[in-house]
Residue, then its C-alpha position, 0 to 999 in steps of 0.5 A: x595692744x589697745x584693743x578695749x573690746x579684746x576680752x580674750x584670746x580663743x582665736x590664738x588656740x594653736x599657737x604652741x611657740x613664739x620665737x620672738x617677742x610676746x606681748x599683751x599690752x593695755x586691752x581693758x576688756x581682756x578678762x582671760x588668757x583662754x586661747x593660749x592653752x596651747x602654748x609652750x614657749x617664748x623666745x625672745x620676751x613674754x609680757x603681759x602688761x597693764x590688762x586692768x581686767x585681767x585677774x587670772x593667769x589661766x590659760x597658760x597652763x602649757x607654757x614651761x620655757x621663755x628663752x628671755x625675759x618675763x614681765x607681768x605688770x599692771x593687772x588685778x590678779x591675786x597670784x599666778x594660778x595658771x602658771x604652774x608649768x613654767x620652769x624656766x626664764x632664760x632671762x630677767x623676771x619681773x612682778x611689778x605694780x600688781x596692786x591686787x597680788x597677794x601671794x606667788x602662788x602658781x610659779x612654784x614650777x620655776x627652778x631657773x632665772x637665768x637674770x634678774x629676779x625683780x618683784x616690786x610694788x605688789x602692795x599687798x604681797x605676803x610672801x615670797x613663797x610660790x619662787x622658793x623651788x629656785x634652785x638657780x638665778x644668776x642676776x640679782x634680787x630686787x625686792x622693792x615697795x612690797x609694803x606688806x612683804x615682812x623684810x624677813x620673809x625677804x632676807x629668807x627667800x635671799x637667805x635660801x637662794x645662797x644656800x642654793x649657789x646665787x652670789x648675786x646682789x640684794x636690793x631690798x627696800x620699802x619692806x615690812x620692817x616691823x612684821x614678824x617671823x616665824 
């Protein structure tokens, strides 16, 4: 955390599992996630949180479950490539002032959220795309400040996780109303 010279994680290569909280938080420098390669789970949370350097998820091409929650915030990347393996969140995943993020991308791998499914203030998101192999998500959906999101594109992917069981609550907000779909 805070490590302004950190610009990557090569020294961490055998780590497979954490069983309690993952964080990486406000290392400026970091560049790259290379060093995690080996990693497979998160017990209780995963974070990577405000990385201004970070725009690449690779690295993480091995890790498939966090048992709680997940949390990516404050970078530059542009979608999720590197995160393909990830199947599983046991708890609420969040997508949240990525101001560079244009598409999901990288998360079509996820099939269960085991809470929320919050994805806010990603200005230049298009779409929802890389989540729509959800086939479970048992909180609810918060979709807010994604201003290039079209609304409909949004109700879609709502639209798709009911046909699939959810029942949870939509909170949709500060969407691309007048977009169109096709």
């Amino acid at each position: 955390r805070g490590n302004p010279t950190l610009t990557n994680l090569e020294g961490l290569n055998g780590l497979r599992r954490v069983d309690g909280e993952f964080t990486i938080w406000t290392n400026d420098g970091l560049t790259s996630l290379e060093g995690l390669n080996n990693l497979e789970s998160v017990g209780v949370s995963f974070n990577i949180l405000g990385n201004a350097s970070l725009r690449s998820f690779r690295g993480l091409d091995s890790l498939t479950t966090v048992d709680g929650n997940i949390s990516f915030s404050d970078t530059v990347v542009v979608d999720f490539s590197g995160l393909e393996s990830l199947t599983t969140v046991g708890g609420n995943f969040t997508v949240q002032r990525n101001y560079s993020l244009t598409s999901l991308d990288g998360l079509s791998g996820v099939t269960s959220i085991g809470g929320n499914l919050y994805v806010g203030i990603n200005h230049p998101l298009e779409n929802l795309d890389g989540l729509t192999n959800i086939t479970s998500l048992g909180g609810n959906l918060d979709i807010r400040s994604n201003r290039t999101l079209p609304t409909c594109r949004a109700r879609a992917f709502m639209e798709l996780l009911t046909q699939r069981g959810w029942s949870g609550e939509l909170h949709l907000e500060l969407t691309d109303d007048t977009a169109t779909c096709e």
